[in-house]
MIVO-957430 format. One record per residue (C-alpha): residue in three letters; z, y, x. Coordinates in steps of 0.05 Angstrom, whole numbers, padded with zeros to 5 digits, always signed. Each point is the difference from the previous one (the first is absolute). Layout:
<sites>
ALAZYX ...
</sites>
This chain:
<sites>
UNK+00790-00739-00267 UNK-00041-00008+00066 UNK-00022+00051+00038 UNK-00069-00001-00018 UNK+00018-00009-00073 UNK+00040+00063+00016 UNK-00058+00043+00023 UNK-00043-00027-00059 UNK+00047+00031-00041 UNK+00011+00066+00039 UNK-00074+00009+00004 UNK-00016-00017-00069 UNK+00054+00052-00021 UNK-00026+00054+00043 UNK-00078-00011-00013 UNK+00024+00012-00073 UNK+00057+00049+00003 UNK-00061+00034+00052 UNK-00041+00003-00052 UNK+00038+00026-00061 UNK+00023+00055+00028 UNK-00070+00015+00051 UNK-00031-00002-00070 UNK+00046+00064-00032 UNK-00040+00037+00051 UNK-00072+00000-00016 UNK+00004+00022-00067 UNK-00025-00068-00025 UNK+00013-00013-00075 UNK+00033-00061+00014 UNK+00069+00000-00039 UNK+00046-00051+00019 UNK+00019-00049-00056 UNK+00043-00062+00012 UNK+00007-00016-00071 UNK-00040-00055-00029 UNK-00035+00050-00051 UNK+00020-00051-00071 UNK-00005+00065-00034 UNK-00071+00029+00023 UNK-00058-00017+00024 UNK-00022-00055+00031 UNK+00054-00023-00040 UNK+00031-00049+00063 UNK+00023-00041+00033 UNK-00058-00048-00024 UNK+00006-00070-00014 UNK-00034-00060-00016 UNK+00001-00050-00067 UNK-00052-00054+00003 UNK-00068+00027+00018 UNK+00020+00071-00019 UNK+00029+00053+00038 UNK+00051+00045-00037 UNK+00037+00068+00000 UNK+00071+00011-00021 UNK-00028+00019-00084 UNK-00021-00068+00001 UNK-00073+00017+00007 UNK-00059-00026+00043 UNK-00027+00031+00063 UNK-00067-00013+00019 UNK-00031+00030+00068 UNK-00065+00021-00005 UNK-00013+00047+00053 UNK-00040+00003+00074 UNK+00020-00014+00070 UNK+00007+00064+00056 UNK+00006-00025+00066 UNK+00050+00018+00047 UNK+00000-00051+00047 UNK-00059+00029+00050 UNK+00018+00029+00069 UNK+00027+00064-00023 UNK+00041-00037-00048 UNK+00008+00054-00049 UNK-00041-00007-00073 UNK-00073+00007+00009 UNK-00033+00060-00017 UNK+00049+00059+00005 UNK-00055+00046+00048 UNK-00041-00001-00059 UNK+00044+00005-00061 UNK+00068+00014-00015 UNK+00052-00053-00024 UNK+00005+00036-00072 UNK-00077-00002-00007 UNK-00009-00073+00015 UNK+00058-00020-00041 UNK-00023+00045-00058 UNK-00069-00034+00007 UNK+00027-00071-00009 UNK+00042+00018-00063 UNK-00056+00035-00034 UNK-00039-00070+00003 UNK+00054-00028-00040 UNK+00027-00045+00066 UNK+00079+00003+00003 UNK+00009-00033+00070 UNK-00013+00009+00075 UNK+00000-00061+00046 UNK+00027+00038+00060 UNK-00016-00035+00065 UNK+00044+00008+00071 UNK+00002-00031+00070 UNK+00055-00035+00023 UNK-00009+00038+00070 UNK+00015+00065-00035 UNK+00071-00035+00002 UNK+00002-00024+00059 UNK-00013+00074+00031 UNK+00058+00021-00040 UNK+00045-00045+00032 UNK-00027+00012+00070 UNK+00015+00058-00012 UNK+00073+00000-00013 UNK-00014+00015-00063 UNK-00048+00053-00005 UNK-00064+00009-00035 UNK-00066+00028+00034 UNK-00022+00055-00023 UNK-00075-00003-00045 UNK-00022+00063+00061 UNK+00011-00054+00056 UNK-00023-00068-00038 UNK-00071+00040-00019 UNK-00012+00014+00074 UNK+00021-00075+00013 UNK-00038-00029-00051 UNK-00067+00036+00000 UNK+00003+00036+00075 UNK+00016+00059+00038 UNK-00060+00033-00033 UNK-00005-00023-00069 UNK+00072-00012-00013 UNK+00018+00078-00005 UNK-00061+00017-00031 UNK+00026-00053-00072 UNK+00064+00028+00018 UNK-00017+00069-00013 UNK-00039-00027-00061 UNK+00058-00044-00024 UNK+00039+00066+00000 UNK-00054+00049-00037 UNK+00005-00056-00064 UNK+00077-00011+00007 UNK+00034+00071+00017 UNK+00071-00028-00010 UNK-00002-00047+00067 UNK+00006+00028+00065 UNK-00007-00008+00075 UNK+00076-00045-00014 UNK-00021-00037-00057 UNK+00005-00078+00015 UNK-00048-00053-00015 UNK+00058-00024-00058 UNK+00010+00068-00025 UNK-00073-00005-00032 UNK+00011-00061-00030 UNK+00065+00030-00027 UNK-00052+00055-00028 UNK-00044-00053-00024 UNK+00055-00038-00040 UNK+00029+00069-00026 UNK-00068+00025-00030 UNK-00002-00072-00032 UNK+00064+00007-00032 UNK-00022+00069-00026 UNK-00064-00035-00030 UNK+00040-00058-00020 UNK-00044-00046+00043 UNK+00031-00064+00031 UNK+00002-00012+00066 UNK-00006-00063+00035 UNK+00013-00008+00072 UNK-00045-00050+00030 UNK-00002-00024+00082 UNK-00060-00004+00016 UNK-00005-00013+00083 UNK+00054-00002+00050 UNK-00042+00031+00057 UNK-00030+00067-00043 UNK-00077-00024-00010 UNK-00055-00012-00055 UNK+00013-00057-00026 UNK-00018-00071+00004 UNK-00026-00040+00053 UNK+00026-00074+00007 UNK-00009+00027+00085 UNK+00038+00057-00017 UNK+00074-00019+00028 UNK+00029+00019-00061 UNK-00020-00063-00042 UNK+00053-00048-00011 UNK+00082-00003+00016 UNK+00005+00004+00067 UNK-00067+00021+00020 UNK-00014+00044+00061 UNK+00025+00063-00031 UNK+00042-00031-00063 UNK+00068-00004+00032 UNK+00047-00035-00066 UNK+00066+00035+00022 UNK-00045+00075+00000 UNK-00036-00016-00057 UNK+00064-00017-00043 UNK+00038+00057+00038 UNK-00057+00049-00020 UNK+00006-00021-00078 UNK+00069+00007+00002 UNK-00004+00068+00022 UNK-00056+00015-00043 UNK+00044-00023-00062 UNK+00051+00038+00026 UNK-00034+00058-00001 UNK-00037-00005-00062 UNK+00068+00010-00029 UNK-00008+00075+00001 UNK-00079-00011-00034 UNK+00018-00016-00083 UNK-00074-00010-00014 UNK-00004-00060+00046 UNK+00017-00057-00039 UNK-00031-00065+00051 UNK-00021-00022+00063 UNK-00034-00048+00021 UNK+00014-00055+00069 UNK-00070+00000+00027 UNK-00078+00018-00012 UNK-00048-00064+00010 UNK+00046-00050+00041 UNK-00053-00044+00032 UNK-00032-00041+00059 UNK+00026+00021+00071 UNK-00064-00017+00035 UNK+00016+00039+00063 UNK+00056-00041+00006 UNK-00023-00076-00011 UNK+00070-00026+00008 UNK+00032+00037-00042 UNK-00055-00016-00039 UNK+00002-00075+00005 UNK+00077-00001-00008 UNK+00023+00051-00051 UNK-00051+00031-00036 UNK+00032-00041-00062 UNK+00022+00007-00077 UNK+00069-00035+00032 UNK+00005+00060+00054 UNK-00019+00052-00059 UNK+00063-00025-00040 UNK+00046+00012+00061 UNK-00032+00070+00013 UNK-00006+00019-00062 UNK+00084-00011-00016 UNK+00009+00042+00067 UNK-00042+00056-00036 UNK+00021+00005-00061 UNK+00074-00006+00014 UNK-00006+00063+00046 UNK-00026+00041-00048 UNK+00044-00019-00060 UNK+00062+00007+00044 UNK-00030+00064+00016 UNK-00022+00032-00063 UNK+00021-00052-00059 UNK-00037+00046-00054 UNK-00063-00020+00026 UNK-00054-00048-00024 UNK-00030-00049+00058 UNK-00072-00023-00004 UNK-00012-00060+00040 UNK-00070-00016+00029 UNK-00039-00063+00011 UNK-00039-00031+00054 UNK-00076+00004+00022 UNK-00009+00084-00005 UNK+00054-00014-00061 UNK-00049-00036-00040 UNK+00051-00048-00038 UNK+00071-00016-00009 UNK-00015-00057-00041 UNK+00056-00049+00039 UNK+00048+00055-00028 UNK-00026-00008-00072 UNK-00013-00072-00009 UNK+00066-00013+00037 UNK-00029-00055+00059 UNK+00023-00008+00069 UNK-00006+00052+00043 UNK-00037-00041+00053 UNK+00006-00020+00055 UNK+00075-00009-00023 UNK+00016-00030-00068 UNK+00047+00062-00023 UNK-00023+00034-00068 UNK+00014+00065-00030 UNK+00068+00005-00017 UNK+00031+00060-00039 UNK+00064-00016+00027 UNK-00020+00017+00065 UNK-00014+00080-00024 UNK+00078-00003-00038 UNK+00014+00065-00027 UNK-00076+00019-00001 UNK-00047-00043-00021 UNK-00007+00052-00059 UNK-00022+00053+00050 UNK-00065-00049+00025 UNK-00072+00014-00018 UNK-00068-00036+00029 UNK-00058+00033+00023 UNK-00080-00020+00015 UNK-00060+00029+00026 UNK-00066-00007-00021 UNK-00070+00019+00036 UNK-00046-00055-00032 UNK-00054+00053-00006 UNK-00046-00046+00009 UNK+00017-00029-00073 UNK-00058-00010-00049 UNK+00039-00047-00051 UNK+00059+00053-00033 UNK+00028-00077-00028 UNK+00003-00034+00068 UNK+00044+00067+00026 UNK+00044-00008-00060 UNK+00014-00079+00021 UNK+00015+00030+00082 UNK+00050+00053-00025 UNK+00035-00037-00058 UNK+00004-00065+00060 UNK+00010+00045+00060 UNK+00070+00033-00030 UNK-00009+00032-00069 UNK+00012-00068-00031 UNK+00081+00023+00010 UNK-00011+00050-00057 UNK-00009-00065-00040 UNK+00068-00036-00025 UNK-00043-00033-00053 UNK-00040-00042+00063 UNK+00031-00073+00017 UNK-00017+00015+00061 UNK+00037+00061+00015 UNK+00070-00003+00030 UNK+00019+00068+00014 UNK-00020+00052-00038 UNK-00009+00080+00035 UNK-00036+00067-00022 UNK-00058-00014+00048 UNK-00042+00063+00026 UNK-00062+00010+00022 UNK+00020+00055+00062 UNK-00078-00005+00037 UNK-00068+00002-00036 UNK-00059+00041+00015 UNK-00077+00018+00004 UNK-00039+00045+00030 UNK-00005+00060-00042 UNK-00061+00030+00019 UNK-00040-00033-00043 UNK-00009-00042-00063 UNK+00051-00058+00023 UNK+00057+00016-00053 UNK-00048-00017-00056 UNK-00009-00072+00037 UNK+00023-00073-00016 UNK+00074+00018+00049 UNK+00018+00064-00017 UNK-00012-00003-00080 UNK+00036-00072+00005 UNK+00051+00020+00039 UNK+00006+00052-00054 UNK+00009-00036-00051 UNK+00039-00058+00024 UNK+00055+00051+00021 UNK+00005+00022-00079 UNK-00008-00059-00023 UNK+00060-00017+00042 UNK+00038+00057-00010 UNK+00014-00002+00073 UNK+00007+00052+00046 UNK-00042+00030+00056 UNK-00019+00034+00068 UNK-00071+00015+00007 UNK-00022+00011+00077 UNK+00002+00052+00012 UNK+00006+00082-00017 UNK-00026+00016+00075 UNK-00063+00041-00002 UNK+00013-00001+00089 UNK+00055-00017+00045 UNK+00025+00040+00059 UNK-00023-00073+00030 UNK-00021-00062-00010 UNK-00019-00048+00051 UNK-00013+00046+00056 UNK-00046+00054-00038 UNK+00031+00053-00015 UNK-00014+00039-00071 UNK-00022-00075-00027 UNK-00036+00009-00064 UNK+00028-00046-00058 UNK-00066-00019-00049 UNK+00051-00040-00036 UNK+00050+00059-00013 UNK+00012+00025-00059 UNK-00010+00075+00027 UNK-00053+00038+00033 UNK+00005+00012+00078 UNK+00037+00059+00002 UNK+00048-00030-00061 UNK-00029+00053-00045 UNK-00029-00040-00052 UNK-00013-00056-00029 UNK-00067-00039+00035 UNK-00009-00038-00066 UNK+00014+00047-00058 UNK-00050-00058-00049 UNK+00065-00053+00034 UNK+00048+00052-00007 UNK-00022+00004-00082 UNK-00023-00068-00014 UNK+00036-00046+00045 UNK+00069+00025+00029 UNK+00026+00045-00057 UNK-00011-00046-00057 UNK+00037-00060+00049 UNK+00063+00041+00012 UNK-00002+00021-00080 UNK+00003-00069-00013 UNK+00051-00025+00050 UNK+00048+00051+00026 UNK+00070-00002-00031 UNK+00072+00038+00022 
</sites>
């Protein structure tokens, strides 16, 4: 072993040694739990069979829950200064939704390790993420809703709280990265774009999903994880642009990624993501070159897993006034792998759709996307993350106490801002979809 294979190693065991036992002091309800769970709920380790996913009684799990960001610069879950973790969880389950799309930044990672190993604490990343003046004042906030942390509660120990209220709800949890740098998210300028990109360092980014897996040994709700959120066009960097922004570099990256976690965590599901804002994996699908190169997907190349891969899309054609036209994009942009019966379909995956959205202070869930979108999803059978739970993040993009029009809750997190949604769009979806 080299040396800096060595202090990998070291580091990774202390961050997570550091971290199981930091946790037995908080009074968190986190209760460690190696085992694989066969025997309870969620019923793991998950697998695949054709375009299904599947728990260990042989029965299908289908996702249809909502995304909660984590991946802003106070990289804990939005939200907590308004409402506590049990309340926010509670109000997802009593929709019917049975999943969180839980997001992260790499950089939360990459703190640990620069820090030989240690965590900040949530008291020091609110001051550094919203100010000297603001942070304390969400801090103090963030404490009134969520009694159990204190000022020595780390930014991992939440989502350790988040993961153990979803395991007492029997909600999944799946980890997604969203950013490297901690940020709203996306911007093709944003440094953060493609492989390589200003602040996407490959050997951090696989290191950070390695210890992620690692860690998400000690979470039984969390089930998946995903590689990446909306891969796409380095435009700040033109070369990198020019040179490698590529199905045939995706391939290479994308065996880098999911080999770290598997080795990591090999209970876990992998959801690979496409190109263009992860708009289509089609190549994947239909089996063609992975160009510029002439390799094609090859299950050989994911030995010992390929029954532990899952593709995901994104959708924001809001702009749709044809619900048939938005059927053709999704079926030809990736959900065509739920179809064995197609010629033209090589490789068959459960395909989800992890982003979707409209503003939801007004009438737009009764239009041409959102009831589509709807109904394509059942008519699928397919699983689902809609965008996003967020009435307000700590941050986004500068502002700080951002209000989210397309969130499912109010401002303060309270309430729902669209109970007629809430009634006649979202509960009768995750009636019709959500399995497991």
């Amino acid at each position: 072993m080299t040396n800096s294979g060595l202090r990998h190693s070291l580091v990774s065991l202390l961050a997570l040694s550091g971290s199981v036992f930091s946790s037995l002091s908080w009074a968190s309800p986190v209760k460690l739990n190696n085992n694989d769970r066969a025997d309870s709920w969620p019923y793991g380790p998950l697998t695949t069979s054709g375009r299904d996913m599947k728990n260990t009684r042989g029965s299908n799990v289908v996702y249809a829950g909502a995304n909660w960001p984590g991946h802003g610069e106070v990289m804990i879950p939005d939200g907590l200064h308004y409402q506590s973790i049990e309340s926010v969880i509670t109000k997802i389950k009593s929709v019917g939704m049975n999943a969180i799309r839980l997001t992260y930044a790499i950089q939360m990672i990459d703190e640990i390790y620069s820090n030989g190993g240690k965590d900040t604490t949530v008291k020091d990343s609110f001051t550094k993420g919203l100010g000297q003046t603001n942070g304390p004042k969400a801090y103090s906030q963030f404490l009134a809703k969520n009694p159990s942390f204190n000022d020595s509660t780390t930014r991992l120990q939440v989502f350790d709280a988040v993961a153990a209220e979803a395991l007492k709800q029997n909600v999944f949890v799946h980890l997604d990265n969203h950013m490297s740098k901690a940020a709203w998210c996306c911007s093709t300028n944003d440094g953060n774009s493609w492989f390589g990109d200003r602040d996407y360092n490959v050997d951090n980014w696989t290191r950070g999903l390695t210890y992620m897996a690692n860690h998400g040994k000690n979470w039984p709700a969390l089930t998946s994880m995903s590689l990446r959120n909306e891969l796409r066009k380095p435009d700040s960097n033109p070369t990198l642009s020019s040179q490698s922004y590529n199905w045939r570099d995706w391939y290479t990256n994308i065996k880098k990624g999911t080999n770290a976690i598997h080795s990591a965590n090999p209970n876990l599901l992998i959801f690979l993501s496409g190109l263009d804002f992860d708009t289509f994996v089609t190549p994947i699908v239909q089996g063609t070159a992975f160009t510029p190169g002439s390799e094609k997907w090859k299950d050989s190349d994911f030995s010992g897993y390929r029954d532990k891969l899952v593709l995901e899309i994104h959708n924001y054609q809001n702009s749709a006034n044809n619900c048939n036209n938005l059927k053709s994009s999704l079926y030809s942009s990736g959900f065509q792998a739920l179809h064995s019966e197609d010629s033209k379909t090589v490789n068959v995956f459960p395909v989800l759709l992890t982003e979707f959205g409209f503003d939801m202070s007004g009438s737009a869930w009764q239009g041409t996307y959102a009831t589509c979108i709807a109904s394509y999803l059942q008519e699928q059978k397919a699983g689902w993350f809609i965008w996003v739970i967020s009435g307000s993040y700590y941050i986004r993009s500068g502002t700080q106490d951002f209000e989210e029009t397309w969130g499912l809750l109010k401002h303060d997190w309270s309430g729902w801002r669209s109970s007629a949604y809430i009634e006649g769009g979202l509960k009768p979806l995750a009636k019709a979809t959500a399995q497991g």
